[in-house]
DSSP file (Angstrom, degrees, kcal/mol; ACC not computed):
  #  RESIDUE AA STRUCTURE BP1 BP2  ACC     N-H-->O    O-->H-N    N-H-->O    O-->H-N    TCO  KAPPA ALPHA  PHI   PSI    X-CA   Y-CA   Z-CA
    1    1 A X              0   0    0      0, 0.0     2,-1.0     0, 0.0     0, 0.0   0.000 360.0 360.0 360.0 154.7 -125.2   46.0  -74.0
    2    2 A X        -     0   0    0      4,-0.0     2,-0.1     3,-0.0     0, 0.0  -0.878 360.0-169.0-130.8 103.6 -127.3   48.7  -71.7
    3    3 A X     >  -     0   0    0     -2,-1.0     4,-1.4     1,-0.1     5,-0.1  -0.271  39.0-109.0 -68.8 156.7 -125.6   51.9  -72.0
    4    4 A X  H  > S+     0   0    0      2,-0.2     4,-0.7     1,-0.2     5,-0.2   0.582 121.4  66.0 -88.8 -23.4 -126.8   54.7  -69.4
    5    5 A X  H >>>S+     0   0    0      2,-0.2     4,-2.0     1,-0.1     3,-1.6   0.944 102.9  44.0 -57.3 -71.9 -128.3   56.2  -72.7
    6    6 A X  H 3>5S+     0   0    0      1,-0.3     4,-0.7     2,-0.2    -2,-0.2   0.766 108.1  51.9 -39.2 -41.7 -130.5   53.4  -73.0
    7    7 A X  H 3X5S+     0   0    0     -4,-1.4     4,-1.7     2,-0.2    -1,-0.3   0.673 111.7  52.2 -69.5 -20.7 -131.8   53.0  -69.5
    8    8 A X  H XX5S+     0   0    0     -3,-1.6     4,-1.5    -4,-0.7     3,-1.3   0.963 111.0  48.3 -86.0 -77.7 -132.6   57.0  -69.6
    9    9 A X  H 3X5S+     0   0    0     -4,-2.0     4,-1.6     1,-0.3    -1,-0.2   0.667 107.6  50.2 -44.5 -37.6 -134.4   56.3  -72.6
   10   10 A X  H 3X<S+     0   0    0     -4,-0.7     4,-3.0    -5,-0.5    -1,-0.3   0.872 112.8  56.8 -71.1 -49.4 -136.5   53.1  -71.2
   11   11 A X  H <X S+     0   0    0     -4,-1.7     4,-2.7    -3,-1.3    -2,-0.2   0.938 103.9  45.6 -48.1 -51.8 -137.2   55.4  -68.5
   12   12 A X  H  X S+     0   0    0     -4,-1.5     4,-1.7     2,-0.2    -2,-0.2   0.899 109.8  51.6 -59.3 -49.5 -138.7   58.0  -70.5
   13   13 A X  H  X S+     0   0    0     -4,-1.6     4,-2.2    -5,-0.3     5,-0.3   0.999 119.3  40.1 -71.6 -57.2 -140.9   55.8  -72.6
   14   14 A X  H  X S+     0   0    0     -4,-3.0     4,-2.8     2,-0.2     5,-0.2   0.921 117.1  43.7 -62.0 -25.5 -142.3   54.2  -69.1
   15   15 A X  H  X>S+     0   0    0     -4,-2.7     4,-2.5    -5,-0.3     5,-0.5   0.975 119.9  53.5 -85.1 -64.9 -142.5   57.6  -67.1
   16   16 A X  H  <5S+     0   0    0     -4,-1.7    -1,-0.2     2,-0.2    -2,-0.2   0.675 114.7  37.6  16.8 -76.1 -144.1   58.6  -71.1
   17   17 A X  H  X5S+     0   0    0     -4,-2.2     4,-1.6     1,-0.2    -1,-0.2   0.860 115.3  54.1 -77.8 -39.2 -146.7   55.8  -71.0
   18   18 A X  H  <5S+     0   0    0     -4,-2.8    -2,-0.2    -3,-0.5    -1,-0.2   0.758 106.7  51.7 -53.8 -29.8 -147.5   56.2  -67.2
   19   19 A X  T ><5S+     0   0    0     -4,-2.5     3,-1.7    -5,-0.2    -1,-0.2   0.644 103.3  61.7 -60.6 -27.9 -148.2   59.7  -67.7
   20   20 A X  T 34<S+     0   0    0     -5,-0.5    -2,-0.2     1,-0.4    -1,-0.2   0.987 101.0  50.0 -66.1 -50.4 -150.6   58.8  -70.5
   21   21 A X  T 3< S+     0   0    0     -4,-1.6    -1,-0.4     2,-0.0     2,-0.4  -0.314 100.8  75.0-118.4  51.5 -152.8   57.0  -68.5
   22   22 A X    <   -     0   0    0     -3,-1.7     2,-0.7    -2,-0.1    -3,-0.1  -0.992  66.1-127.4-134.3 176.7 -153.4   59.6  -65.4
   23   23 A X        -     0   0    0     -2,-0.4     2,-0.3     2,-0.0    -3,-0.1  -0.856  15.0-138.5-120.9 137.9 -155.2   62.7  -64.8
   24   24 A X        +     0   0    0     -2,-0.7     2,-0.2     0, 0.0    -2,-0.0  -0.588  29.2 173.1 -79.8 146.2 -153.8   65.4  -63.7
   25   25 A X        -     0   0    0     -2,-0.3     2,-0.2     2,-0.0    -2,-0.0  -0.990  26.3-132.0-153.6 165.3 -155.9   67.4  -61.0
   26   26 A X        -     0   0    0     -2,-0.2     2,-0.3     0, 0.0     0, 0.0  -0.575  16.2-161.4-107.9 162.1 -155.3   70.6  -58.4
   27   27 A X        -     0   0    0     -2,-0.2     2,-0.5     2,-0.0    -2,-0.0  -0.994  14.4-144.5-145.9 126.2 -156.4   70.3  -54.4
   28   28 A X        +     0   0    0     -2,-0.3     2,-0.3     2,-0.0     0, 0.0  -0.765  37.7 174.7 -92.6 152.0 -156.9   73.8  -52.5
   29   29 A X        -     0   0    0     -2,-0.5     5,-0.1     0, 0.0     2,-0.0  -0.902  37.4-107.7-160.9 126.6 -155.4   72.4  -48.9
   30   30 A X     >  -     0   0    0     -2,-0.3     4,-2.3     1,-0.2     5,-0.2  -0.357  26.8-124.5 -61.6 151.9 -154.8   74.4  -46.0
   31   31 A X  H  > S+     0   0    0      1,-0.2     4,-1.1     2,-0.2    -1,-0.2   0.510 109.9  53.9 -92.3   4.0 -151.0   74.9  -45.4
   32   32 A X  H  > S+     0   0    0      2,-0.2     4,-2.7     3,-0.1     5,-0.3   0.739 114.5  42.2 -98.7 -47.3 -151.2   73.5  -41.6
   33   33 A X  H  > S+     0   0    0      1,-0.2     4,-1.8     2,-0.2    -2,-0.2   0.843 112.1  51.7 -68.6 -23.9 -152.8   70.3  -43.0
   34   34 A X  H  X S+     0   0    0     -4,-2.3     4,-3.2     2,-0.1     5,-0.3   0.930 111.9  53.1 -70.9 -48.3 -150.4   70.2  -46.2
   35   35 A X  H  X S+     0   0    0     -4,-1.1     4,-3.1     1,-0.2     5,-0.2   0.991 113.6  38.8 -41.9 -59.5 -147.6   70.5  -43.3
   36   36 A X  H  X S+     0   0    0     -4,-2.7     4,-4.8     2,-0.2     3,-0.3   0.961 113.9  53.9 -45.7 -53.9 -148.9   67.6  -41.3
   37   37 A X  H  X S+     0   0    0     -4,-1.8     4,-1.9    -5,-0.3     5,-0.4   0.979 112.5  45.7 -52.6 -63.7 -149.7   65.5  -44.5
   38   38 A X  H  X S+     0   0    0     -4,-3.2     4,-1.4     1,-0.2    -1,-0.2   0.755 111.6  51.9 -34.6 -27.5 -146.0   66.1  -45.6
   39   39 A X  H  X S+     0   0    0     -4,-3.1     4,-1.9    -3,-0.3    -2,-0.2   0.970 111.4  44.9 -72.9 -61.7 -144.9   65.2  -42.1
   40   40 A X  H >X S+     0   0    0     -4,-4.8     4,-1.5    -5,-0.2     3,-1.2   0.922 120.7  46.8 -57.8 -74.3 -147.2   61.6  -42.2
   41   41 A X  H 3X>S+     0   0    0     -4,-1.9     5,-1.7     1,-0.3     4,-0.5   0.628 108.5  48.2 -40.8 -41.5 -145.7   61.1  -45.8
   42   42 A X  H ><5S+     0   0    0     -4,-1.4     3,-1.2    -5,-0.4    -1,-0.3   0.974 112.1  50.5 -48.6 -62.3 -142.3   61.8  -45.1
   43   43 A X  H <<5S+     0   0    0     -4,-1.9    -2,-0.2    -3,-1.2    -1,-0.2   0.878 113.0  49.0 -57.6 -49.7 -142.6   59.3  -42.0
   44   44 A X  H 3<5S-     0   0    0     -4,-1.5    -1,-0.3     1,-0.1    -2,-0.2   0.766 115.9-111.8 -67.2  -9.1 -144.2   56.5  -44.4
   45   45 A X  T <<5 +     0   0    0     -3,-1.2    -3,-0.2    -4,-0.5    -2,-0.2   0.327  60.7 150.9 107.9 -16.5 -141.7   56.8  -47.0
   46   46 A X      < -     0   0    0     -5,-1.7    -1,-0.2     1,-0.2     3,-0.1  -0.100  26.8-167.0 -60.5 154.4 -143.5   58.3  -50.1
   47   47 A X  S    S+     0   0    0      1,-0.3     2,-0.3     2,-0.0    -1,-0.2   0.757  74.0  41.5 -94.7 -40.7 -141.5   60.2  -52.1
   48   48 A X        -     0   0    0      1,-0.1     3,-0.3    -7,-0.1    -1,-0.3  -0.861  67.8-147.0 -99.3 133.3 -144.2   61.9  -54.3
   49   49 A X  S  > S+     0   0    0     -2,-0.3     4,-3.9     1,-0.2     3,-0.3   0.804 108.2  60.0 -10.6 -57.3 -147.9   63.4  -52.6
   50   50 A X  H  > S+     0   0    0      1,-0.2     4,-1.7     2,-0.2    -1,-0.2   0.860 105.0  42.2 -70.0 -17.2 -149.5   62.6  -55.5
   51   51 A X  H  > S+     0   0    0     -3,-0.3     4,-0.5     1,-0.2    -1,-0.2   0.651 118.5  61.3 -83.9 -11.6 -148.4   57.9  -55.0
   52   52 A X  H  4 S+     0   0    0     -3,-0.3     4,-0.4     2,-0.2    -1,-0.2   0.868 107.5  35.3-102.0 -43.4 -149.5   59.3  -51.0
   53   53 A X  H  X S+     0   0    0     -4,-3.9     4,-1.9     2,-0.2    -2,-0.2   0.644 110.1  63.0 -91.7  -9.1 -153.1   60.2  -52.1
   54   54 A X  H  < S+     0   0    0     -4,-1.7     4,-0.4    -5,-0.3    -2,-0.2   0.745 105.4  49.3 -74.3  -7.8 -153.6   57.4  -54.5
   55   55 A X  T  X S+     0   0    0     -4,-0.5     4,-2.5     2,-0.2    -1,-0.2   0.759 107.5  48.0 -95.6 -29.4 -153.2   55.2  -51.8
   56   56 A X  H  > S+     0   0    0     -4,-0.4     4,-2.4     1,-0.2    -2,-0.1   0.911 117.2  46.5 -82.8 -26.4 -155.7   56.8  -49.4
   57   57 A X  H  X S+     0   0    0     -4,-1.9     4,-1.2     2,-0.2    -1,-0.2   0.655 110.9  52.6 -73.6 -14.3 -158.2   56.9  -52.3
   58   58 A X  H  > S+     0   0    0     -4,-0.4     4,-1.5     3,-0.1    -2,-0.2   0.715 115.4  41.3 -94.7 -24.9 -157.3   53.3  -53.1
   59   59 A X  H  X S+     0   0    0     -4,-2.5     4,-1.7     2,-0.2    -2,-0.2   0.762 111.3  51.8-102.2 -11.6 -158.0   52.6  -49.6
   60   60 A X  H  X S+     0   0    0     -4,-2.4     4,-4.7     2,-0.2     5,-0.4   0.964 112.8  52.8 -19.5 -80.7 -161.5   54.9  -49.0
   61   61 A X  H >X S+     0   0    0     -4,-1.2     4,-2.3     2,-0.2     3,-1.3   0.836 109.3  45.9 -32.5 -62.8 -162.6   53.1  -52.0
   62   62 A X  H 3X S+     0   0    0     -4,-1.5     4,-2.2     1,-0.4     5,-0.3   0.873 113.1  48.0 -41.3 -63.1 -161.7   49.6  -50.3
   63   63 A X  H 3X S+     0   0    0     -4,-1.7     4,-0.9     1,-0.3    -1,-0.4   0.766 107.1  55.5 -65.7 -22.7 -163.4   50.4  -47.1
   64   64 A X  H <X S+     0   0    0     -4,-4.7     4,-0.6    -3,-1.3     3,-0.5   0.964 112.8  48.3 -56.6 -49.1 -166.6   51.7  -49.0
   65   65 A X  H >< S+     0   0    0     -4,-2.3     3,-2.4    -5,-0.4     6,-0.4   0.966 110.5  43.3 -47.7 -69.9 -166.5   48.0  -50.7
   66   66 A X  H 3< S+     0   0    0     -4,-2.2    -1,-0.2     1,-0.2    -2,-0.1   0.669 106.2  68.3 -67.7 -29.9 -166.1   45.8  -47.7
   67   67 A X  H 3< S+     0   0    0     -4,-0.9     2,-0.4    -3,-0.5    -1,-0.2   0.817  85.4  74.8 -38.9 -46.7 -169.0   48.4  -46.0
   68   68 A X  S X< S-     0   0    0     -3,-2.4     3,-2.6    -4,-0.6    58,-0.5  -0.661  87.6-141.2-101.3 115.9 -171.9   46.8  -48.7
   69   69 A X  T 3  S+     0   0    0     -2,-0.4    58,-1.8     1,-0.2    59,-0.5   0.603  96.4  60.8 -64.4   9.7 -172.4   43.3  -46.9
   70   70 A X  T 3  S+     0   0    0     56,-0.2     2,-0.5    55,-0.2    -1,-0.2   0.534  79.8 112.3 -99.1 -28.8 -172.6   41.8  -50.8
   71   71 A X  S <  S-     0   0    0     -3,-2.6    55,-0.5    -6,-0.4     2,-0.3  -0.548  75.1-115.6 -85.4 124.2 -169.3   42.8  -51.7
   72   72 A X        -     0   0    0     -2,-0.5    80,-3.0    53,-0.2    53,-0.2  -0.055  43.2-179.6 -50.8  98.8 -166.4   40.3  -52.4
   73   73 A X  E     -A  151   0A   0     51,-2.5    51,-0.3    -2,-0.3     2,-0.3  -0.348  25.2-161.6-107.1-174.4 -163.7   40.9  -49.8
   74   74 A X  E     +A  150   0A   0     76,-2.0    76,-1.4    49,-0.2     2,-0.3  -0.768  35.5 137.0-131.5-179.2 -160.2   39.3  -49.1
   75   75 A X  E     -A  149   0A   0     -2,-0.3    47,-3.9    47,-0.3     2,-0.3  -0.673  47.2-110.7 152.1 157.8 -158.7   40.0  -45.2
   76   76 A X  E     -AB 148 121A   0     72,-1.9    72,-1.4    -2,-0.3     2,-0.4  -0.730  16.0-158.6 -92.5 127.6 -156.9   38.3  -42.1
   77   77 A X  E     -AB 147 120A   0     43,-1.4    43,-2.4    -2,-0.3     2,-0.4  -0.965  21.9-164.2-138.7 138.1 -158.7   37.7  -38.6
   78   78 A X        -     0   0    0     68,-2.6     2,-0.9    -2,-0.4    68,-0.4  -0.904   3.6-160.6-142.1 120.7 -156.0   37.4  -36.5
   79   79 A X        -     0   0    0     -2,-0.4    39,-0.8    66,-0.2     2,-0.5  -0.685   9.5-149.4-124.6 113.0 -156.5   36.0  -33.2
   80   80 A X  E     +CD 117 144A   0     64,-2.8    64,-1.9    -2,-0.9    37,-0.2  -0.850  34.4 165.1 -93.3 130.8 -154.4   35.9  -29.2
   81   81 A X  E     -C  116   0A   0     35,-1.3    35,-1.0    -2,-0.5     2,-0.6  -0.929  45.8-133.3-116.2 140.7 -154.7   33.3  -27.5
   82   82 A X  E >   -C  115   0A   0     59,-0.3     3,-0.9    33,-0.2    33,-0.2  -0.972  20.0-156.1-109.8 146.1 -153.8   30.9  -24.5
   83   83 A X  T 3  S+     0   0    0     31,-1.6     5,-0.3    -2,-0.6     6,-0.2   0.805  88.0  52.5 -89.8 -30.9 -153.7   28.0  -25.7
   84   84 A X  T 3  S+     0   0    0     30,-0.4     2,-0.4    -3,-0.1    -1,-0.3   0.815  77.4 111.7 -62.9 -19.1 -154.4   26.2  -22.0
   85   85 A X  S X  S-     0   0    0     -3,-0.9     3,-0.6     2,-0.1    -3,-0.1  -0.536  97.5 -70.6 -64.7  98.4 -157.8   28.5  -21.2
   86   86 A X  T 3  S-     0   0    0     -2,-0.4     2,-1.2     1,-0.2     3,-0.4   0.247 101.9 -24.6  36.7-145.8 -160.5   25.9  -21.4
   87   87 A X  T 3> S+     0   0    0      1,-0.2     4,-0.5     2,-0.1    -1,-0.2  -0.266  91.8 133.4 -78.0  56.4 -161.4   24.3  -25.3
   88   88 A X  H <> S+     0   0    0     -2,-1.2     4,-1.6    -3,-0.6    -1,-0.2   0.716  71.5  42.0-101.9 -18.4 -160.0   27.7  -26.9
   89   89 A X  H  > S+     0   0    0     -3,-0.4     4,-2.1     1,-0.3    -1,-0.2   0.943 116.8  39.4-108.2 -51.5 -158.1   25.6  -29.3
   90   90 A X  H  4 S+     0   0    0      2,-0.2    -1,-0.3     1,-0.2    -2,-0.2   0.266 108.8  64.4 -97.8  35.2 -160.2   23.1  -30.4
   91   91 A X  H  X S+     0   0    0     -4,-0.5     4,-2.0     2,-0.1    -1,-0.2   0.518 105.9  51.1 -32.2 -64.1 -163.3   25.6  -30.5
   92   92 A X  H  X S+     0   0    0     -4,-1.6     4,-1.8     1,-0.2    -2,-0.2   0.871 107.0  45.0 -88.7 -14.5 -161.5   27.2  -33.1
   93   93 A X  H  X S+     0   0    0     -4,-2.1     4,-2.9     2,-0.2    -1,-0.2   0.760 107.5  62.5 -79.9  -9.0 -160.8   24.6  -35.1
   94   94 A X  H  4 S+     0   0    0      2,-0.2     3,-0.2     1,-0.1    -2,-0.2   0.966 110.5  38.3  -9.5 -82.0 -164.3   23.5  -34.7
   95   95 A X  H >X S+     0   0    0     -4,-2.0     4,-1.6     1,-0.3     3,-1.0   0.675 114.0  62.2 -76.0 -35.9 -165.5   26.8  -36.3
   96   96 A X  H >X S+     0   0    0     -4,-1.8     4,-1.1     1,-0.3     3,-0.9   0.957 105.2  41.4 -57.2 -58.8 -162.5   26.5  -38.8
   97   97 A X  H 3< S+     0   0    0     -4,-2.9    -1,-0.3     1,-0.3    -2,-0.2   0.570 113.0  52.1 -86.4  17.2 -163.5   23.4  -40.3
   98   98 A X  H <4 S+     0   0    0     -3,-1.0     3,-0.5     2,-0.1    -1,-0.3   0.842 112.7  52.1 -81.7 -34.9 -167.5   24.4  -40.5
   99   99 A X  H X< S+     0   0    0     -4,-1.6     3,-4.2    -3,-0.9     4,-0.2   0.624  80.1 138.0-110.2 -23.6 -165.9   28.0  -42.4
  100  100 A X  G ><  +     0   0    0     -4,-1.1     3,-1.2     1,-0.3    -1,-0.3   0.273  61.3  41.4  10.1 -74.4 -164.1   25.7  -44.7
  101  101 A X  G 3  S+     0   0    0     -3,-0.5    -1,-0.3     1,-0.2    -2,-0.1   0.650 113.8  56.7 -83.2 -14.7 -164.6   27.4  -48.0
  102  102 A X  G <  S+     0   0    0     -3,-4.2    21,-2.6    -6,-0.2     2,-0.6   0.575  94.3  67.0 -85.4   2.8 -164.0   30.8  -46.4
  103  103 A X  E <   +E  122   0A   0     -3,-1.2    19,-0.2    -4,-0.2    -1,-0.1  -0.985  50.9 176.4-138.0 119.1 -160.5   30.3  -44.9
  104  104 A X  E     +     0   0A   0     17,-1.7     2,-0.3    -2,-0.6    18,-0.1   0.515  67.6   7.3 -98.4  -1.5 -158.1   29.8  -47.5
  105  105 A X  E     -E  121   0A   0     16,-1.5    16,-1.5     2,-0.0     2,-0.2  -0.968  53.6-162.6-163.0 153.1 -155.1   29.6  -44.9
  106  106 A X  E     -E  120   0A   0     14,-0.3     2,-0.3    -2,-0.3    14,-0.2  -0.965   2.7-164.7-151.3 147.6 -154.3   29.5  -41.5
  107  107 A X  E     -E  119   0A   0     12,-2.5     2,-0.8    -2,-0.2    12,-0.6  -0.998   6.6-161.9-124.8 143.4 -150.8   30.2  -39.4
  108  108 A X  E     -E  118   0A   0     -2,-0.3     2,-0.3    10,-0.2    10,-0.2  -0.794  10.0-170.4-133.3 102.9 -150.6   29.1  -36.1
  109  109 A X  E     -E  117   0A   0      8,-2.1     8,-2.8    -2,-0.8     2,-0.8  -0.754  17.9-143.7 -89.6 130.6 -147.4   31.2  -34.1
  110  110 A X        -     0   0    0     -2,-0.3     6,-0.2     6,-0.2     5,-0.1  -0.747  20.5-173.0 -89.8  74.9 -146.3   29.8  -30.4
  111  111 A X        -     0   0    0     -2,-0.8     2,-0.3     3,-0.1    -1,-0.2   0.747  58.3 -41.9   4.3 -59.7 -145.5   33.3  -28.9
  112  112 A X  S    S-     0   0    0      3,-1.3    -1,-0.0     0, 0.0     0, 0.0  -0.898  91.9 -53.7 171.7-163.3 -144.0   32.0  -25.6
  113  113 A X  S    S+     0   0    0     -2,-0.3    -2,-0.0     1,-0.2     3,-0.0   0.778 129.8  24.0 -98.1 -12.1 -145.1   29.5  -23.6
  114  114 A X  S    S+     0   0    0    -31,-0.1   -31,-1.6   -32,-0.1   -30,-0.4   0.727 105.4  78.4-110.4 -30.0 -148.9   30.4  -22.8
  115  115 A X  E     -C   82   0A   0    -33,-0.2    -3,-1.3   -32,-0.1     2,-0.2  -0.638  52.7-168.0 -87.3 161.6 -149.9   32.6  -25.8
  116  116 A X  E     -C   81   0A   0    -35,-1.0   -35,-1.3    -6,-0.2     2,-0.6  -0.944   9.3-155.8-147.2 118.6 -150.8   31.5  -29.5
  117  117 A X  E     -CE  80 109A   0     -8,-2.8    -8,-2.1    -2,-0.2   -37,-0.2  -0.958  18.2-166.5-117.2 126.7 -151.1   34.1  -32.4
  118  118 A X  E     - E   0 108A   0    -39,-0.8   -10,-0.2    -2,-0.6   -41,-0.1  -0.608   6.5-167.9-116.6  72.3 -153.5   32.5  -35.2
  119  119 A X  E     - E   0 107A   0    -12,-0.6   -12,-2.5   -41,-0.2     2,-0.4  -0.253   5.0-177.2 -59.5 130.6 -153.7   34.1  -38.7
  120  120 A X  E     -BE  77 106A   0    -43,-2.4   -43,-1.4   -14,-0.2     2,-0.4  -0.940  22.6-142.1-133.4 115.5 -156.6   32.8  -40.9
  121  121 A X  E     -BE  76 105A   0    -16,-1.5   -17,-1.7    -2,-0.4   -16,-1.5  -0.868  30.1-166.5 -89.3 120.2 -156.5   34.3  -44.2
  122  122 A X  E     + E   0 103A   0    -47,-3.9   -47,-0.3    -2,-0.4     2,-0.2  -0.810  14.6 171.3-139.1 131.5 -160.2   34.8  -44.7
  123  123 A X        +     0   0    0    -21,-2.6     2,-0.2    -2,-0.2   -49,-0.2  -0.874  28.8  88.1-167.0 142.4 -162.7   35.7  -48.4
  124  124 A X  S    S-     0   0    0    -51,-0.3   -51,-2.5    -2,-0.2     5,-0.1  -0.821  80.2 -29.0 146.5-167.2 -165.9   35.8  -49.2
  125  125 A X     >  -     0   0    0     -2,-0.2     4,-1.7   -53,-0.2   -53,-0.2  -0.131  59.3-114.7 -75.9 179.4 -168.5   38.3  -49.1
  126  126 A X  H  > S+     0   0    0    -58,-0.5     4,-0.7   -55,-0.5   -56,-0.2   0.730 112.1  56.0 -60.7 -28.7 -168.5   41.0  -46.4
  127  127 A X  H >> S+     0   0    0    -58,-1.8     3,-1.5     2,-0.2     4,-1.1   0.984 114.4  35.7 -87.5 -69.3 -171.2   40.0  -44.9
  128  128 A X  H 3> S+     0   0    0    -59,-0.5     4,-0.6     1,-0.2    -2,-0.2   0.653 112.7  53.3 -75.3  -7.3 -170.1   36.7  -44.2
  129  129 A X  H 3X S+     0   0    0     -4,-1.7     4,-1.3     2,-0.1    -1,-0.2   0.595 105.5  54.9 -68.0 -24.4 -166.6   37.2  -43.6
  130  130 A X  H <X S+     0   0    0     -3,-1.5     4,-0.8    -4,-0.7    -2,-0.2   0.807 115.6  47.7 -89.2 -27.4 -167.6   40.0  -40.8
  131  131 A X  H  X S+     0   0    0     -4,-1.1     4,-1.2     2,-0.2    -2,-0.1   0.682 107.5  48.3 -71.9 -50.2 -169.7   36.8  -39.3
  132  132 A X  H >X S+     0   0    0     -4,-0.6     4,-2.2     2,-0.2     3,-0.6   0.969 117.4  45.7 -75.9 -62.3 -167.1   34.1  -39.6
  133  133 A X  H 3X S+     0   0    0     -4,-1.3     4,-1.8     1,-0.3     5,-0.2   0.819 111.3  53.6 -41.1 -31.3 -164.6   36.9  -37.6
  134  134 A X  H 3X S+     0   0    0     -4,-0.8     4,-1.2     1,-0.3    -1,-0.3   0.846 111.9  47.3 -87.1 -31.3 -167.6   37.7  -35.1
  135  135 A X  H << S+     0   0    0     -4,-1.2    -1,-0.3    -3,-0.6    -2,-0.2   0.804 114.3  38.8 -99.1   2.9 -167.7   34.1  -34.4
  136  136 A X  H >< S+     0   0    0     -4,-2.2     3,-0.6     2,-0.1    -2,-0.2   0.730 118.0  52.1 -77.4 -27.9 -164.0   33.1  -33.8
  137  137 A X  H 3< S+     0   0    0     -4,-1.8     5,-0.2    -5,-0.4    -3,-0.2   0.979 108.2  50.1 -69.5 -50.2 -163.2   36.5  -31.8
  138  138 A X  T 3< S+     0   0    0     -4,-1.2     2,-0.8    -5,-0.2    -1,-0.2   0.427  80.8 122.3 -96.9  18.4 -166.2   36.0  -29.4
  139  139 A X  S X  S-     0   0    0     -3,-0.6     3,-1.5     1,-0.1    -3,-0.1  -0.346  80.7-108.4 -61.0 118.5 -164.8   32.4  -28.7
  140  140 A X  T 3  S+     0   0    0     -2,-0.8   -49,-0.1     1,-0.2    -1,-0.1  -0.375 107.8  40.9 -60.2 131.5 -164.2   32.3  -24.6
  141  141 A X  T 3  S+     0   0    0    -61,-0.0     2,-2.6   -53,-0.0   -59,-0.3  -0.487  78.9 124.3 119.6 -41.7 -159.9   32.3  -24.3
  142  142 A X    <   -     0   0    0     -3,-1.5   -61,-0.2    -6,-0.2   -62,-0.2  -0.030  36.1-179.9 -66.2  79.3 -159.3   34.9  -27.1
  143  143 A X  S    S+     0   0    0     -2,-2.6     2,-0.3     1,-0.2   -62,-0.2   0.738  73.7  15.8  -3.1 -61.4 -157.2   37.6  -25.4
  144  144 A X  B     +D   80   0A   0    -64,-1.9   -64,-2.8    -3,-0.1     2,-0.3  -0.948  59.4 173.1-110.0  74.5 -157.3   39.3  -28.8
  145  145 A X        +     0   0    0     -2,-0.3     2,-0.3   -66,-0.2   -66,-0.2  -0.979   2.1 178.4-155.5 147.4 -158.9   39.3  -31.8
  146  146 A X        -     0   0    0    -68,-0.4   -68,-2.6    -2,-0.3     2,-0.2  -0.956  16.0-156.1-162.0 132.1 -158.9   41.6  -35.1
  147  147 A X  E     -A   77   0A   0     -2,-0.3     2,-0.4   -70,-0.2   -70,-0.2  -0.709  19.7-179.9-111.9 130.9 -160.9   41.4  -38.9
  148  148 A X  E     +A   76   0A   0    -72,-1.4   -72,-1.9    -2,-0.2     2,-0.2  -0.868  11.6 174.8-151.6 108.5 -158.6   43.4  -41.3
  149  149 A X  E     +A   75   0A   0     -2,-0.4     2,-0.3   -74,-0.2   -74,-0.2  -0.678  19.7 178.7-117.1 177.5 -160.3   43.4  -45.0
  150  150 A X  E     -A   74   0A   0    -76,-1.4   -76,-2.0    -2,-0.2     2,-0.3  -0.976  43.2 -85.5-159.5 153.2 -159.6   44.9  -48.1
  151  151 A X  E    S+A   73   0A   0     -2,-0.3     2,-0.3   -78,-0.3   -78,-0.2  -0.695  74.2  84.4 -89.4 154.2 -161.8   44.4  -51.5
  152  152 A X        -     0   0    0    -80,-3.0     2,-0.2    -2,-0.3   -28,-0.2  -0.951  58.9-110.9 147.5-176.3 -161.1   41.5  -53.7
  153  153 A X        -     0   0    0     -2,-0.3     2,-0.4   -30,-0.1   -80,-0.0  -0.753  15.1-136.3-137.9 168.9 -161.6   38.1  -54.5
  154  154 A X        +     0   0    0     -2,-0.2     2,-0.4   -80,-0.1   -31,-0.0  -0.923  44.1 156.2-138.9 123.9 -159.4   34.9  -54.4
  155  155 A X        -     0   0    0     -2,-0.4     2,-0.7     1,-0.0    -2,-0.0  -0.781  44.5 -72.7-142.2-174.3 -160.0   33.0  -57.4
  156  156 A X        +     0   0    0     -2,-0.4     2,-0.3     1,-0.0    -2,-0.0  -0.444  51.7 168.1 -78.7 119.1 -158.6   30.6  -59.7
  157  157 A X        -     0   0    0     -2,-0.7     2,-0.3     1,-0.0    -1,-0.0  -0.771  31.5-125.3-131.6 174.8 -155.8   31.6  -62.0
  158  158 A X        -     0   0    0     -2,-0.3     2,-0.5     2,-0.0    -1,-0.0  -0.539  12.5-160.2-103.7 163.4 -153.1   30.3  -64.4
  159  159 A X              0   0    0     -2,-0.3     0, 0.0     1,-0.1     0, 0.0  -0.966 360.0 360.0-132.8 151.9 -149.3   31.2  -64.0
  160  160 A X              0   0    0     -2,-0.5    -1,-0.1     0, 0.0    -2,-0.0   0.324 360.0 360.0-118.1 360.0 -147.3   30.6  -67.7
């Protein structure tokens, strides 16, 4: 049975082992720019600073990755459309089934009765992922259209 003792205690050993594996470090910060920063944190939800700057360092890093056209990226090109505006539709599926091995998914949302939202979940290197995006965006019909990457890979794994 899990007594409120126990859970404290399970707590302790993770907050324990999590502790273990960071470094502590001090930031001089001006107190108008700590305000603000508390204000944007507050707003996002963090509870803690410190979960609030691992994330902006986890995302610096990313966008340094995705920068170097070599680097393995993962990302979304996200595309408005109307779907009556000349070949817009079968244009992009054209380009879709040349891109094969870089679009590992596609969603295709009816908005309303003239627009089309197309989500292509998109990986490979930066280089050619920024390529693939540059030629589905500049397709004549797309209203809209937006490359959102992150670094990473998609690769084959096992689930037990």
């Amino acid at each position: 049975m899990r007594t409120t003792e126990n859970v404290l205690a399970e707590h302790a050993t993770i907050r324990t082992n999590y502790m273990d594996k960071v470094t502590r470090i001090g930031v001089s910060i001006e107190p108008e720019l700590l305000k603000e920063f508390d204000d944007l944190i507050g707003k996002k939800g963090y509870s803690a600073r410190s979960e609030a700057l691992r994330d902006l360092i986890r995302n610096a890093l990313a966008e340094e990755t995705w920068r170097i056209d070599t680097s393995d990226v993962v990302g979304t090109v996200n595309l408005l459309y109307e779907h009556e505006k000349g070949n817009v539709r079968e244009r992009l599926m054209e380009i879709q089934h040349l891109h094969h091995s870089q679009i590992s998914s596609s969603m295709h949302v009816h908005l309303n009765a003239e627009q089309c939202l197309e989500v292509l979940v998109v990986s490979g290197k930066a280089g050619d992922v920024k390529r693939l995006s540059n030629e589905l965006c500049s397709v004549r019909g797309i209203l809209q259209g937006k490359l959102t990457m992150t670094a990473g890979s998609i690769g084959s794994h096992l689930h037990e």
